[in-house]
N, C-alpha and C positions, 0 to 999 in steps of 0.2 A: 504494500500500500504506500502512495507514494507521500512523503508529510507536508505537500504543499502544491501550491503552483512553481512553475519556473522562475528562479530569480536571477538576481546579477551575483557572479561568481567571486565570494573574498576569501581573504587570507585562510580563515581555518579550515574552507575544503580542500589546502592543498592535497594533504597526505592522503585523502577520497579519491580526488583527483587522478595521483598517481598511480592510485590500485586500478583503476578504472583502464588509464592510458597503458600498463604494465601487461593487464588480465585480456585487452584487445591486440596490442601491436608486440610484444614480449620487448625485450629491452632496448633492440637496434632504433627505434624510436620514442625511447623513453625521454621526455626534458622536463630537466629538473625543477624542483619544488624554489630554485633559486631563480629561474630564467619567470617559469609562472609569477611568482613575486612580482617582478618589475613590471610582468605586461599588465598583471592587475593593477598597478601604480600607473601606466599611461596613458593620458587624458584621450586616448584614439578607443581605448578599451570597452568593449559593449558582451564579453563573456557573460556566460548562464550556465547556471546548474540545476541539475535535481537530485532528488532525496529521496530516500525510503527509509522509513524507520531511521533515521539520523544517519543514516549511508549516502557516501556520494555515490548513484548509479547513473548517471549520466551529466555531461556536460560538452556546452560546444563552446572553441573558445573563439572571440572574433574581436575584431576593432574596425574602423571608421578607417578609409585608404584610399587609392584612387586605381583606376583599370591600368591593371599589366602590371602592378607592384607586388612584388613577390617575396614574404618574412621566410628567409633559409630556416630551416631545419635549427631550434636552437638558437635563434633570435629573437630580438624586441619587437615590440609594437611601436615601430614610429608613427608620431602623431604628424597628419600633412595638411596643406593647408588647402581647404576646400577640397574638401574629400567629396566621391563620388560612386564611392563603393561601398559594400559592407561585405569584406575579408573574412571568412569563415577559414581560419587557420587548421582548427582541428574537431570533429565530433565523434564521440564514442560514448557508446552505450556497454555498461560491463556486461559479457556475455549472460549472465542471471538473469538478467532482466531485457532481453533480446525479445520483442515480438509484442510488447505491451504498447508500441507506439511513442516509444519516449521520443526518439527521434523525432518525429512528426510533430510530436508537442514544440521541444526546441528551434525546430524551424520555421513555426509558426509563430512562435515571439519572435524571432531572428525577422521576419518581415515587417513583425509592427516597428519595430527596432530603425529596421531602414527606411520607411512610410514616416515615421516619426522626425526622422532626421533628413527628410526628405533624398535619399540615394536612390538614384534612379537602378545601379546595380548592385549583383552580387559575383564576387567573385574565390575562388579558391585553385586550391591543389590536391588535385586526385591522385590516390597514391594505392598499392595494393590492391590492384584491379576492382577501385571503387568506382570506375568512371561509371560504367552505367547506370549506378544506383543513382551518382550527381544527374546522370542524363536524364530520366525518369522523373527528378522533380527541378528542369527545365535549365538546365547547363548548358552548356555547348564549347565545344572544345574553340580556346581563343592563342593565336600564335602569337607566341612574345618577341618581337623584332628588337629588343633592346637585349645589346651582352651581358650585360652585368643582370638583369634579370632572371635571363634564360640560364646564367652561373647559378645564382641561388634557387634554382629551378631543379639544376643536377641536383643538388645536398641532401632532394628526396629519394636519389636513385630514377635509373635508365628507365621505370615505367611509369613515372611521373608526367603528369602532362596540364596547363593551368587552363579550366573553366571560366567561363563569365555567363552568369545568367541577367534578364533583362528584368528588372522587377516591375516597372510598370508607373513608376514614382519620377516626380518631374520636380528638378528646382525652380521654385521662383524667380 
């Protein structure tokens, strides 16, 4: 049972967190409870979690960015100016709790999130043949023509590829 609605993600879910990101991806993609700190401290920062019985089972982490900027593996959340995306860095659901919809909860704040902040997109990086699941809820694979992004592109490994989906949301 879950003990809430979706919130915004602080300091003492890290070590949740980590069980969560540890129990889905095993350790070649584990970052650490030091790197989450910071990104929770960056004013770009729009992270959510959820609970069950005082357990973190799910959480997506994101922040406020612009199209075709890409956080390596193991970096910050820079804050940009006049952002135009809403950067979904990372989501996972600990296997336990795989098939209850948490997912679909998270993404559904993650919109009002961008609607609110008026970001017309969303973007990420698809990684361990998650791409179709992004495709399915309206991704679309976007080529990165800048070097230095397409480098922090590789940090995820050769089947990484970055999404942008269109959310529908217009700045004034």
């Amino acid at each position: 049972m879950m003990d809430g609605a979706v919130r915004p993600l602080q300091p003492d879910d890290l070590q949740g967190l980590l069980r969560v990101q540890r129990a889905c991806y095993g350790d070649a993609y584990v970052e650490g409870a030091d790197v989450f700190s910071r990104r929770i401290a960056s004013a770009a920062n729009c992270s959510l979690v959820l609970k069950s019985e005082g357990v973190v089972c799910a959480y997506l982490a994101a922040y406020r960015s612009r199209i075709g900027k890409v956080t390596p593996l193991h970096g910050d959340f820079d804050a940009v100016s006049e952002p135009d995306t809403l950067y979904l860095h990372d989501m996972a659901v600990h296997p336990e709790y795989v098939g209850q919809g948490l997912a679909h909860l998270l993404l559904l704040r993650m919109r009002e999130i961008a609607r609110d902040a008026q970001l017309p997109y969303s973007g990420l990086v698809s990684v361990q043949g998650s791409q179709f699941y992004w495709a399915r809820q309206g991704y679309a694979l976007h080529p990165l023509t800048d070097p230095q992004q397409q480098q922090r592109l590789a940090s995820y490994g050769d089947d990484a590829v970055y999404m942008l989906c269109e959310l529908g949301f217009t700045k004034p």
